[in-house]
Residue frames as qw, qx, qy, qz and C-alpha x, y, z in Angstrom:
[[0.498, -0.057, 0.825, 0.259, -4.78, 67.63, -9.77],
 [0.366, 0.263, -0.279, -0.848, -5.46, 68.12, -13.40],
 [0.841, 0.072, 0.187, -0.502, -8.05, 66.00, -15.13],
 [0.859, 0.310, -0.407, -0.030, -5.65, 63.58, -16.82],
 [0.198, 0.442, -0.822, 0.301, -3.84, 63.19, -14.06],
 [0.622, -0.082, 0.516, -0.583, -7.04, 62.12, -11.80],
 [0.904, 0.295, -0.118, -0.285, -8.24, 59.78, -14.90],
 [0.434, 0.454, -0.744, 0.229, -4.26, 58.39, -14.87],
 [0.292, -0.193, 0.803, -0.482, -4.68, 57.52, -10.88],
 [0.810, 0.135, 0.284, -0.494, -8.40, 55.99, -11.43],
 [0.807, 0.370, -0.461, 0.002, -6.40, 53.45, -14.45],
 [0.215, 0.558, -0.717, 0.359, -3.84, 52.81, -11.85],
 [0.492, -0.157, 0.536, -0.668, -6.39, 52.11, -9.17],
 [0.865, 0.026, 0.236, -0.442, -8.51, 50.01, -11.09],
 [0.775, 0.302, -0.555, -0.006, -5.74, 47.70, -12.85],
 [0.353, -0.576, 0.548, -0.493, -4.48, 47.01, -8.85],
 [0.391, -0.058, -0.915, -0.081, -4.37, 43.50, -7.66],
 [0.655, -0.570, -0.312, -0.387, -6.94, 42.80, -4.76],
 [0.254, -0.594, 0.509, -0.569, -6.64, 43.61, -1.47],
 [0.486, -0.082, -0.870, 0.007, -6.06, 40.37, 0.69],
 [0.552, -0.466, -0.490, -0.488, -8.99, 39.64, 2.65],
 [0.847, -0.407, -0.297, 0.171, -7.53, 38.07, 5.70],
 [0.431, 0.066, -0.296, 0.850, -4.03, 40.00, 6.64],
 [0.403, -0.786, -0.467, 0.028, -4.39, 41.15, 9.42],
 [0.397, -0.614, 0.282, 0.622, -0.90, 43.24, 9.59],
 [0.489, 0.844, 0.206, 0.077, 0.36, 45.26, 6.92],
 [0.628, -0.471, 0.117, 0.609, 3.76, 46.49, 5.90],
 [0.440, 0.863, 0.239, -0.063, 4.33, 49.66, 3.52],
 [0.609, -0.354, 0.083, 0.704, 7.44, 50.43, 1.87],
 [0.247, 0.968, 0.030, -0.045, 7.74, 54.27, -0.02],
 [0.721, 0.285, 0.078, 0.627, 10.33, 55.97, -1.93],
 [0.110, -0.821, 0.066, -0.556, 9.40, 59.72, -1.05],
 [0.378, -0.021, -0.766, 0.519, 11.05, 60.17, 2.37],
 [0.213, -0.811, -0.354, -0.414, 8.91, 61.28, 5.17],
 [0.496, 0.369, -0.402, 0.675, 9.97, 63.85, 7.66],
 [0.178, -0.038, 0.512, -0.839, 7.80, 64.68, 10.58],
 [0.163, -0.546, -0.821, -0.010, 4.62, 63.17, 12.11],
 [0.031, -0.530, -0.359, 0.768, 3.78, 66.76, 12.91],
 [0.459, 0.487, 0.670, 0.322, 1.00, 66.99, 10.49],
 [0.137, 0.967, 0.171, -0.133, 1.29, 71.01, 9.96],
 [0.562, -0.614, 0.289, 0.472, 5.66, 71.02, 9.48],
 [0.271, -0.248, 0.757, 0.540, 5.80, 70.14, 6.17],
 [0.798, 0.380, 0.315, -0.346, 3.09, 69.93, 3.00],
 [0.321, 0.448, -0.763, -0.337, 4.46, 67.09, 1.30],
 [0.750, 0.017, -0.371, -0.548, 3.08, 64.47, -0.28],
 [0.662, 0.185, -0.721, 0.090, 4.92, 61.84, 2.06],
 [0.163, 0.062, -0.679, 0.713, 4.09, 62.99, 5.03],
 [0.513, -0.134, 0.143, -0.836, 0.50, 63.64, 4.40],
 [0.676, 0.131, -0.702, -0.181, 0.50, 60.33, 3.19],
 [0.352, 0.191, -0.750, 0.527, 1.86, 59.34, 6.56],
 [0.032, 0.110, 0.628, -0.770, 0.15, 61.51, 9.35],
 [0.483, -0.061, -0.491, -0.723, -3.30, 60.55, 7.41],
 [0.553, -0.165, -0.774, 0.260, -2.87, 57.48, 9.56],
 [0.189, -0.301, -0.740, 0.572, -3.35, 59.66, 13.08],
 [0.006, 0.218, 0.011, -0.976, -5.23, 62.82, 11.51],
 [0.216, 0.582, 0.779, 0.093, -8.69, 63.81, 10.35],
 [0.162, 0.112, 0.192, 0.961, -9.96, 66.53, 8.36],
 [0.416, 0.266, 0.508, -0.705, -13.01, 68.13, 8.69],
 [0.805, 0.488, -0.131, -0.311, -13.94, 67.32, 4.72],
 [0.732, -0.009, 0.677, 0.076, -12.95, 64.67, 2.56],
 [0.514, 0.378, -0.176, -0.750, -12.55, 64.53, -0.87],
 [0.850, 0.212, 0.402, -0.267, -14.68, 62.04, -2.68],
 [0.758, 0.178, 0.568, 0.267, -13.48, 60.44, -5.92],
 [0.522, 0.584, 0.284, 0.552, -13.76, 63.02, -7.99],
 [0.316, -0.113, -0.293, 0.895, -11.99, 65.47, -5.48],
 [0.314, -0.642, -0.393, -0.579, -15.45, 66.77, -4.45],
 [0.049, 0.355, -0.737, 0.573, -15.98, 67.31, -0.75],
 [0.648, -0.321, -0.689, -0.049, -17.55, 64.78, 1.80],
 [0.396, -0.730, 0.280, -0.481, -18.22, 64.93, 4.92],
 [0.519, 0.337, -0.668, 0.414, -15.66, 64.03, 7.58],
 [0.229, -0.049, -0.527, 0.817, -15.11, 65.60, 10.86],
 [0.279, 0.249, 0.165, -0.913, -17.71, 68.11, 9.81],
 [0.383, 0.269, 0.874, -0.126, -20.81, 66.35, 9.14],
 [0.251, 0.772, 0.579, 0.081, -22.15, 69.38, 7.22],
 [0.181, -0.336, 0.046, 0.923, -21.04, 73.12, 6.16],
 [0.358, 0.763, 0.512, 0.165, -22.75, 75.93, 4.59],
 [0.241, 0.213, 0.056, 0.945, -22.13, 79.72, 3.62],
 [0.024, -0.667, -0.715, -0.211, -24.58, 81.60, 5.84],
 [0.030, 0.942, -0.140, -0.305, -23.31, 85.12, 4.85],
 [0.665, 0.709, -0.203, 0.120, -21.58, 86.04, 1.77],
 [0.196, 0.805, -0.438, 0.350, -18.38, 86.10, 4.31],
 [0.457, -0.344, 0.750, -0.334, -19.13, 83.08, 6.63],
 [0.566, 0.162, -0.770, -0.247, -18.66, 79.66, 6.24],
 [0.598, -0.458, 0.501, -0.426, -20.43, 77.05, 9.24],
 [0.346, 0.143, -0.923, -0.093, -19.13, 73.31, 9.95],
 [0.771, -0.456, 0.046, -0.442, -21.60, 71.37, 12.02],
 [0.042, 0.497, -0.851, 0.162, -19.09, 68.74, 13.90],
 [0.711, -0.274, -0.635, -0.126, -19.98, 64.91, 14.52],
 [0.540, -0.700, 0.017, -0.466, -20.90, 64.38, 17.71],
 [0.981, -0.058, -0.017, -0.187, -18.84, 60.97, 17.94],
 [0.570, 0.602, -0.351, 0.435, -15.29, 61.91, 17.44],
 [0.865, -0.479, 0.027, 0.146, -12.85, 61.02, 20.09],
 [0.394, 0.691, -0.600, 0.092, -8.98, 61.84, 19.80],
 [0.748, 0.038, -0.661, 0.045, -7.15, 58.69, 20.56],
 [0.027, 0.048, -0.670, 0.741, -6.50, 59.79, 24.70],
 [0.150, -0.681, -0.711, 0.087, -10.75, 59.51, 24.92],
 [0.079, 0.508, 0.323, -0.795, -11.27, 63.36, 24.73],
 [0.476, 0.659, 0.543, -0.210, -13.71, 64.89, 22.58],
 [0.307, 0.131, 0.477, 0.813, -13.24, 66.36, 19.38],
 [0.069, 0.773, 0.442, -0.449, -14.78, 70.12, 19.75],
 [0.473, 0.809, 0.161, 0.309, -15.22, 73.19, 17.54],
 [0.301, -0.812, 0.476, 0.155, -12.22, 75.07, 20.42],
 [0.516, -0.208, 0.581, 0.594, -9.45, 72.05, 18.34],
 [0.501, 0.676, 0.479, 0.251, -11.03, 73.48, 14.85],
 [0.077, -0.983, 0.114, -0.124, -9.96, 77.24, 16.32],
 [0.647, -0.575, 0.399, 0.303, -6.94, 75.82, 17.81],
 [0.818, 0.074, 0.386, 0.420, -5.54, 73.76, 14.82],
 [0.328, 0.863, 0.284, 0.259, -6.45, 77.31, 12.58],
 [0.163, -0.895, 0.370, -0.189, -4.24, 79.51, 14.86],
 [0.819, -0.381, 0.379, 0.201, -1.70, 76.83, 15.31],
 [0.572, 0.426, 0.317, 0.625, -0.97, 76.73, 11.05],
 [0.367, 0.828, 0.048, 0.420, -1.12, 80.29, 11.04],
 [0.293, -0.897, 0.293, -0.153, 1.63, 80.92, 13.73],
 [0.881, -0.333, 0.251, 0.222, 3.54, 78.40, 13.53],
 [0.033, 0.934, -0.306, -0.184, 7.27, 79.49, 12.44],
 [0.538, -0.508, 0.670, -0.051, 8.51, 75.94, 11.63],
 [0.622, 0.329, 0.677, 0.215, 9.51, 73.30, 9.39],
 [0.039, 0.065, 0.535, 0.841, 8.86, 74.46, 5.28],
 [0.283, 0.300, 0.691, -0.594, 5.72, 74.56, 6.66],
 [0.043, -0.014, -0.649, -0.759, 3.00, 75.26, 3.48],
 [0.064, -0.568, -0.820, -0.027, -0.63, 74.89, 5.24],
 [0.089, -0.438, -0.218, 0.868, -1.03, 78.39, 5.85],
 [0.105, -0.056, -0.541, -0.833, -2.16, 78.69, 2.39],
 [0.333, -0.559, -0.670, -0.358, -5.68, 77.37, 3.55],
 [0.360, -0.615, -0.478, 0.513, -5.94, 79.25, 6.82],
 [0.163, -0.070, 0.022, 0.984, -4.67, 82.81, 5.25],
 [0.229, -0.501, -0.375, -0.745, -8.57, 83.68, 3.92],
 [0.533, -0.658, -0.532, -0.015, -9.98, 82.89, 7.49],
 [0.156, -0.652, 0.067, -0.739, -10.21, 86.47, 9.04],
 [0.450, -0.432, 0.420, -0.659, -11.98, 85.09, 12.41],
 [0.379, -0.057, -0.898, -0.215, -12.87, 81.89, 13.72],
 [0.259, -0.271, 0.204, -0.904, -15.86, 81.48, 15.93],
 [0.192, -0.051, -0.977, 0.082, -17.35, 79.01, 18.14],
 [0.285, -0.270, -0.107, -0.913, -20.60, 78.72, 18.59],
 [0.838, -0.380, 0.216, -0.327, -21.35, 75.80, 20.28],
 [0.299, -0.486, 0.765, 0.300, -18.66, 72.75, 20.80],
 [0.634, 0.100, 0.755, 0.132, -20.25, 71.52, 17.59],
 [0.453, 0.794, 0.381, 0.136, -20.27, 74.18, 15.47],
 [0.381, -0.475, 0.064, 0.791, -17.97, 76.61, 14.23],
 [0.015, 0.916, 0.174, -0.361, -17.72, 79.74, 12.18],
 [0.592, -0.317, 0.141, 0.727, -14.96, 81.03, 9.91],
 [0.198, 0.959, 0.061, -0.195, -15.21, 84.63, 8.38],
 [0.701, -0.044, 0.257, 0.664, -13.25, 85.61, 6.08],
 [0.023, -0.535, -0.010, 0.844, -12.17, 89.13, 4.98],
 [0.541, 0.320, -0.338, -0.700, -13.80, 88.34, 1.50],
 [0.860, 0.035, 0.186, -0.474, -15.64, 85.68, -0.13],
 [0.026, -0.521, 0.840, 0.152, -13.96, 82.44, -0.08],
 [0.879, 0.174, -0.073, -0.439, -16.00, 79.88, -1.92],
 [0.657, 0.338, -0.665, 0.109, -12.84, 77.45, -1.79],
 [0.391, -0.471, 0.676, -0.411, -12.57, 77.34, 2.35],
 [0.935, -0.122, 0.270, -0.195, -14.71, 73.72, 2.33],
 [0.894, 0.389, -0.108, 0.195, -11.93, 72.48, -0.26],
 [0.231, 0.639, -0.482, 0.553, -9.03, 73.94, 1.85],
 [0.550, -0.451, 0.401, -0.577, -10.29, 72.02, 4.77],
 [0.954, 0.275, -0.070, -0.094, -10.42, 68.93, 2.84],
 [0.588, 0.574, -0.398, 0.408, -6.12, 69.88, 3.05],
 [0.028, -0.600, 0.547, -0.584, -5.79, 70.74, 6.61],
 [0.564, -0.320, -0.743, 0.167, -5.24, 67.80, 9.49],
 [0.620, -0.667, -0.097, -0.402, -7.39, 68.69, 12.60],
 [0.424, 0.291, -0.681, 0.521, -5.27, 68.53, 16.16],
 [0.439, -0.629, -0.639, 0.056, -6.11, 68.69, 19.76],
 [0.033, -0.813, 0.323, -0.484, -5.82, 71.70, 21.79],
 [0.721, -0.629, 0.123, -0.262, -5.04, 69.28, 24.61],
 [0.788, 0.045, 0.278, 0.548, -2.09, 67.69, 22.99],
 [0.547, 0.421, 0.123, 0.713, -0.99, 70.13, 20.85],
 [0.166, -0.973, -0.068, -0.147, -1.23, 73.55, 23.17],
 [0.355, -0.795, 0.481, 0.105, 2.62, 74.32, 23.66],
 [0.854, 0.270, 0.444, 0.036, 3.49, 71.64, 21.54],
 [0.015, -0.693, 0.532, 0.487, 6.77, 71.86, 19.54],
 [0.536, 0.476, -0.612, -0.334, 7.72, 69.56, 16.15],
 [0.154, 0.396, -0.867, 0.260, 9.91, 67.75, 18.26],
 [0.436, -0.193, 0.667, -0.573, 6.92, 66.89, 20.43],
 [0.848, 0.237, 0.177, -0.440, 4.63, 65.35, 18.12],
 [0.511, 0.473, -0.717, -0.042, 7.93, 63.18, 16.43],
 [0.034, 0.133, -0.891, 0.433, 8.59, 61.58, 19.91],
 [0.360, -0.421, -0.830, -0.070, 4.61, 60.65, 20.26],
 [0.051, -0.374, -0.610, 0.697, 3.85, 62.67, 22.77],
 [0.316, 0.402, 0.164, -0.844, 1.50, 65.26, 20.97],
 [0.121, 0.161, -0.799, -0.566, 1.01, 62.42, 18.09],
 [0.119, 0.480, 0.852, -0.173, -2.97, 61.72, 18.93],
 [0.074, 0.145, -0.420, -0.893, -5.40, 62.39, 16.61],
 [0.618, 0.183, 0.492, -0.585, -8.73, 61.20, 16.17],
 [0.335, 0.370, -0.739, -0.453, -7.47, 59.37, 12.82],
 [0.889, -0.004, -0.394, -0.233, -8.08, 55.59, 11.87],
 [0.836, -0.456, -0.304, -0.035, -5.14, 54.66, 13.67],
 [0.374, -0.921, 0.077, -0.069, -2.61, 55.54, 16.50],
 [0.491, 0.635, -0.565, 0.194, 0.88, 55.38, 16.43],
 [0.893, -0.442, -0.024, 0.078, 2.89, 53.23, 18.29],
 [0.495, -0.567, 0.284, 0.594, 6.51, 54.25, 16.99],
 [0.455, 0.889, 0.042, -0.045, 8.09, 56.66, 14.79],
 [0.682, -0.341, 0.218, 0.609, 12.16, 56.45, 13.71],
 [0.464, 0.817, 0.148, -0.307, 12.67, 58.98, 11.62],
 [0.504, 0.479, -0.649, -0.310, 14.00, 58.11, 7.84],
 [0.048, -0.351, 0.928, 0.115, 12.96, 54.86, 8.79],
 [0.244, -0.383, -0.881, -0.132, 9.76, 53.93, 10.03],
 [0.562, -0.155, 0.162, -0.796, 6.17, 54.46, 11.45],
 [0.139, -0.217, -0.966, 0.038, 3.94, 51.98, 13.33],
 [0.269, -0.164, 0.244, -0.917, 0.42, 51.86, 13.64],
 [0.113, 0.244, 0.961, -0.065, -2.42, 50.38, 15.30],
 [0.235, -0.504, -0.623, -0.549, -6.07, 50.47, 14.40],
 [0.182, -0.038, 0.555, -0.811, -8.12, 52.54, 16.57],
 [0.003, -0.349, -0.930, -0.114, -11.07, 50.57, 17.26],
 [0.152, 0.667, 0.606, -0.407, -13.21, 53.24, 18.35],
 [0.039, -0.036, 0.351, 0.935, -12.44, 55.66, 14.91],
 [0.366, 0.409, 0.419, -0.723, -15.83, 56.96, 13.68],
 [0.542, 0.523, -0.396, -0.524, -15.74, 56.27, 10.07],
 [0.958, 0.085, -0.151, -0.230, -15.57, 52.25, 8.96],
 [0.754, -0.486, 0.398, 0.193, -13.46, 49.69, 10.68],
 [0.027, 0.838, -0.487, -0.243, -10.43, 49.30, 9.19],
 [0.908, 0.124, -0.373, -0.144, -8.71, 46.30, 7.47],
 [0.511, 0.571, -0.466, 0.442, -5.70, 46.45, 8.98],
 [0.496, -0.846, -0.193, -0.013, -5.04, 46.35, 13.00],
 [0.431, -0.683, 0.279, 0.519, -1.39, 47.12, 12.23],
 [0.627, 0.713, 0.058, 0.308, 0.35, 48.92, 9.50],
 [0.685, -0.389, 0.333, 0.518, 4.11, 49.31, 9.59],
 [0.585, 0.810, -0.030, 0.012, 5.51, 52.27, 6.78],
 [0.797, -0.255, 0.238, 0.493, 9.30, 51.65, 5.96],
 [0.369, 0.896, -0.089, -0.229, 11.15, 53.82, 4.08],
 [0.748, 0.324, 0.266, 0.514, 13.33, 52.25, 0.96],
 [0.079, -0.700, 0.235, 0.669, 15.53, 55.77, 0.29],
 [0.436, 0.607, -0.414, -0.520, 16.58, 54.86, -3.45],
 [0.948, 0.286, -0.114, -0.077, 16.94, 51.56, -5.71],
 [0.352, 0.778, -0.426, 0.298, 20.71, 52.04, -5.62],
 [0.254, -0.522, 0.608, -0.542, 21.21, 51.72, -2.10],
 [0.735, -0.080, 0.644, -0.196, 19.81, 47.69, -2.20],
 [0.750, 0.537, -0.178, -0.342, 20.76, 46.81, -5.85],
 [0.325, 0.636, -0.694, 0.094, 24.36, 46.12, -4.91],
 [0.403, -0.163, 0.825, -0.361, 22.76, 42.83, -2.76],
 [0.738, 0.383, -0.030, -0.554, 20.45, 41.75, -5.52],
 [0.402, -0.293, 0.858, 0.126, 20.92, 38.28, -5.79],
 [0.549, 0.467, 0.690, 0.062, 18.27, 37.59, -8.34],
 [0.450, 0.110, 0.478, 0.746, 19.29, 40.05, -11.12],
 [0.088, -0.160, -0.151, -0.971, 17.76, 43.55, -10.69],
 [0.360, -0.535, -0.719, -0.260, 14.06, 42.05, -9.75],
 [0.009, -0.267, 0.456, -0.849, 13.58, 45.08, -7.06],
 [0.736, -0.303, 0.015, -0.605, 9.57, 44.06, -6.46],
 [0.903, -0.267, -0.323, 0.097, 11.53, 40.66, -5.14],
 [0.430, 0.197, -0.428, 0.770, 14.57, 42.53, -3.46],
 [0.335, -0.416, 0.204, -0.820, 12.05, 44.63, -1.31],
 [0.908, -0.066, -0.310, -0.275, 10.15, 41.35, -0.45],
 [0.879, 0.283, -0.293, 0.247, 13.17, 40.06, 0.40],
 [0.557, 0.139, -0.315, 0.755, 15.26, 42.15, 2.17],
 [0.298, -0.305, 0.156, -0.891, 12.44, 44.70, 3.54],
 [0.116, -0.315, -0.940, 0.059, 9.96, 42.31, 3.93],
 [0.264, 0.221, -0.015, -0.939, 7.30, 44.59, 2.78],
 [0.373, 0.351, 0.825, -0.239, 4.04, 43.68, 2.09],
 [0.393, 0.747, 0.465, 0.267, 3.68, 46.35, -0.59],
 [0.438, -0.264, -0.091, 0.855, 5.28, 49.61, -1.96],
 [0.290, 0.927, 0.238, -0.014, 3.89, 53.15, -2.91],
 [0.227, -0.943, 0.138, 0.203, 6.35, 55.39, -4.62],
 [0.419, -0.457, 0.685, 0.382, 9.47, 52.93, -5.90],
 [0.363, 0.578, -0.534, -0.499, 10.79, 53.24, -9.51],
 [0.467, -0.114, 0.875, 0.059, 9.85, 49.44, -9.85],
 [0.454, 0.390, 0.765, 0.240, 7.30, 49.48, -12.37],
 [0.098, 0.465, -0.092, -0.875, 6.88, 51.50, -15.50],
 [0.351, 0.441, 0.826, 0.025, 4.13, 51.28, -17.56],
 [0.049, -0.066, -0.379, -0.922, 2.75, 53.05, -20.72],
 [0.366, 0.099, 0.172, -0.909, -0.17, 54.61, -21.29],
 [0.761, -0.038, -0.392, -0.515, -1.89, 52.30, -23.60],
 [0.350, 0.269, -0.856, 0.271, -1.00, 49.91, -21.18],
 [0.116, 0.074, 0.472, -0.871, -2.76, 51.83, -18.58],
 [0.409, 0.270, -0.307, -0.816, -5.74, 51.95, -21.15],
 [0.790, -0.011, -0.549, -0.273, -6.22, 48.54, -21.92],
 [0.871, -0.334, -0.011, -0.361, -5.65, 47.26, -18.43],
 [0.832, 0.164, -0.295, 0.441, -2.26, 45.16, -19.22],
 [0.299, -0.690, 0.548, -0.365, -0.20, 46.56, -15.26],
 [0.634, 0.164, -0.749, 0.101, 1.47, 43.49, -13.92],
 [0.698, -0.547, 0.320, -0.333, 0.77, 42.24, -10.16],
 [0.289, 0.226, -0.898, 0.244, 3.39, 39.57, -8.45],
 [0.851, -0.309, -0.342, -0.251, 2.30, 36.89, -6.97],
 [0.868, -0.126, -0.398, 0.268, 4.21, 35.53, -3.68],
 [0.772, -0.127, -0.418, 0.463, 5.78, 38.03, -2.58],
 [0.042, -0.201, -0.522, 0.828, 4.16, 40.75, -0.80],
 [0.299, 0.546, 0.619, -0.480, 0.53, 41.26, -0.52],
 [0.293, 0.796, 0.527, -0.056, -0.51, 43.68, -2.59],
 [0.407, 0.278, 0.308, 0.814, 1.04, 46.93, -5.29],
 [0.017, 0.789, 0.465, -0.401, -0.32, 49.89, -3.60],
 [0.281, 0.879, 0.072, -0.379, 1.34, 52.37, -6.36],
 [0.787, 0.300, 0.319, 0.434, 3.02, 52.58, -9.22],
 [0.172, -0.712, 0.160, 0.662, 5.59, 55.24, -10.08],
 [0.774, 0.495, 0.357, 0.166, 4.71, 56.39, -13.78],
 [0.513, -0.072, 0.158, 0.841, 7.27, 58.67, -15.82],
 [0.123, 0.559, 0.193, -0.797, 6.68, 62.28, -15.77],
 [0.111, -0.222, 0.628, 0.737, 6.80, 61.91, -19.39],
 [0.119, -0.359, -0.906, -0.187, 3.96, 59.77, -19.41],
 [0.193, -0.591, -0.701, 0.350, 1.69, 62.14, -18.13],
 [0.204, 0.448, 0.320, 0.809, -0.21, 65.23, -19.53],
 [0.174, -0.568, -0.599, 0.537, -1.14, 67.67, -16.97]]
């Protein structure tokens, strides 16, 4: 992300309406479609979006796309050709098994063999030569030369189980069965081009959640619900309305200029769904 686009998101973010306090359910509706809960099939921006919900990385990045610690509580470089993670101790995947440094090796040799999907995560796995466990809370990765980006390529790649995911096709993690992660929260159903459900996993490691259900819908295009618009194009009241969405990320509903952005002047509805999780700005509008 370049720097004016990060400074564009951080205006976007901070002209937002407030999150409501009380709702206890959530409903998301997106424009990007998403196409697999299999969080290695595809790198696109709607699906990471998506399988964020069951997945954890070992890093984080922080506001200013720095890394944080996640999974891995800690990393260092200790040889010009190794990188170590130290793993929390506290991590659960949602079936109650542990989160070890063997799913860190797994997930690593899973992206780099897998033969499926447009797949695109390989790109962080290709520098890692070896991986190497050294205790189940620590791992290793060597690489054939120095790779001062690995922590920030880890920050990209969702963590799996080897106990779920060892034989484990696309197909498996769509239908739930290999969908368990060690995320915020766990899926309950998945239609695909339509929806995702999830609940809150109470025991995640990282801060309770607001939500104990979130519900993502996919809206395909404006087009395809305009020709029912009963109130004259208003699409942030036709989604409301006819999705019953609680908020959308992604749909061509609101454009806004820059000095807009700038001075703060983004509009927020009132009544009729929670909260404006994104705005879609024109490419135009944006200097990368």
């Amino acid at each position: 992300m370049s720097r004016s686009a990060a400074r564009l998101a951080a205006l976007l973010s901070a002209s937002l309406c407030a999150l409501p306090a009380a709702a206890a359910e959530v409903t998301i509706a997106v424009g990007g479609a998403f196409t697999s809960l299999d969080p290695h099939y595809h790198n696109l921006t709607p699906n990471s979006a998506l399988t964020q919900h069951i997945f954890d990385r070992l890093v984080n990045p922080d506001a200013n796309l720095r890394p944080e610690p996640a999974l891995a509580r800690s990393w260092a470089a200790v040889a010009p050709n190794v990188w170590e993670f130290r793993l929390r101790d506290d991590v659960r995947f949602h079936d109650g098994t542990p989160f070890t440094a063997d799913d860190v090796a797994f997930t690593i040799a899973r992206v780099s063999e897998l033969r499926t999907g447009p797949g695109g995560y390989a790109l962080y796995t290709r520098p890692v030569r070896e991986v190497v466990v050294v205790d189940p809370h620590t791992v290793r990765l060597v690489t054939a030369a120095p790779a001062p980006l690995i922590p920030a390529f880890m920050a990209a790649l969702p963590m799996v189980g080897r106990r779920n995911g060892e034989g484990a096709a696309t197909a498996d993690y769509n239908s739930g069965r290999a969908a368990v992660g060690t995320g915020p929260y766990r899926l309950v159903s998945y239609t695909a081009g339509d929806r995702a459900v999830f609940e809150r996993n109470a025991q995640w490691w990282g801060a309770a959640q607001p939500w104990s259900r979130v519900t993502v819908r996919l809206i395909a295009n404006d087009a395809e619900t305009s020709k029912n618009d009963p109130i004259g194009g208003n699409k942030s009241r036709l989604v409301a309305t006819y999705f019953q969405v609680d908020a959308f990320q992604g749909i061509a509903m609101a454009t806004v200029s820059r000095k807009q952005l700038e001075r703060g002047d983004v509009p927020c509805w009132d009544g009729d769904f929670d909260f404006v999780l994104r705005f879609r700005i024109h490419a135009d509008l944006l200097v990368m």
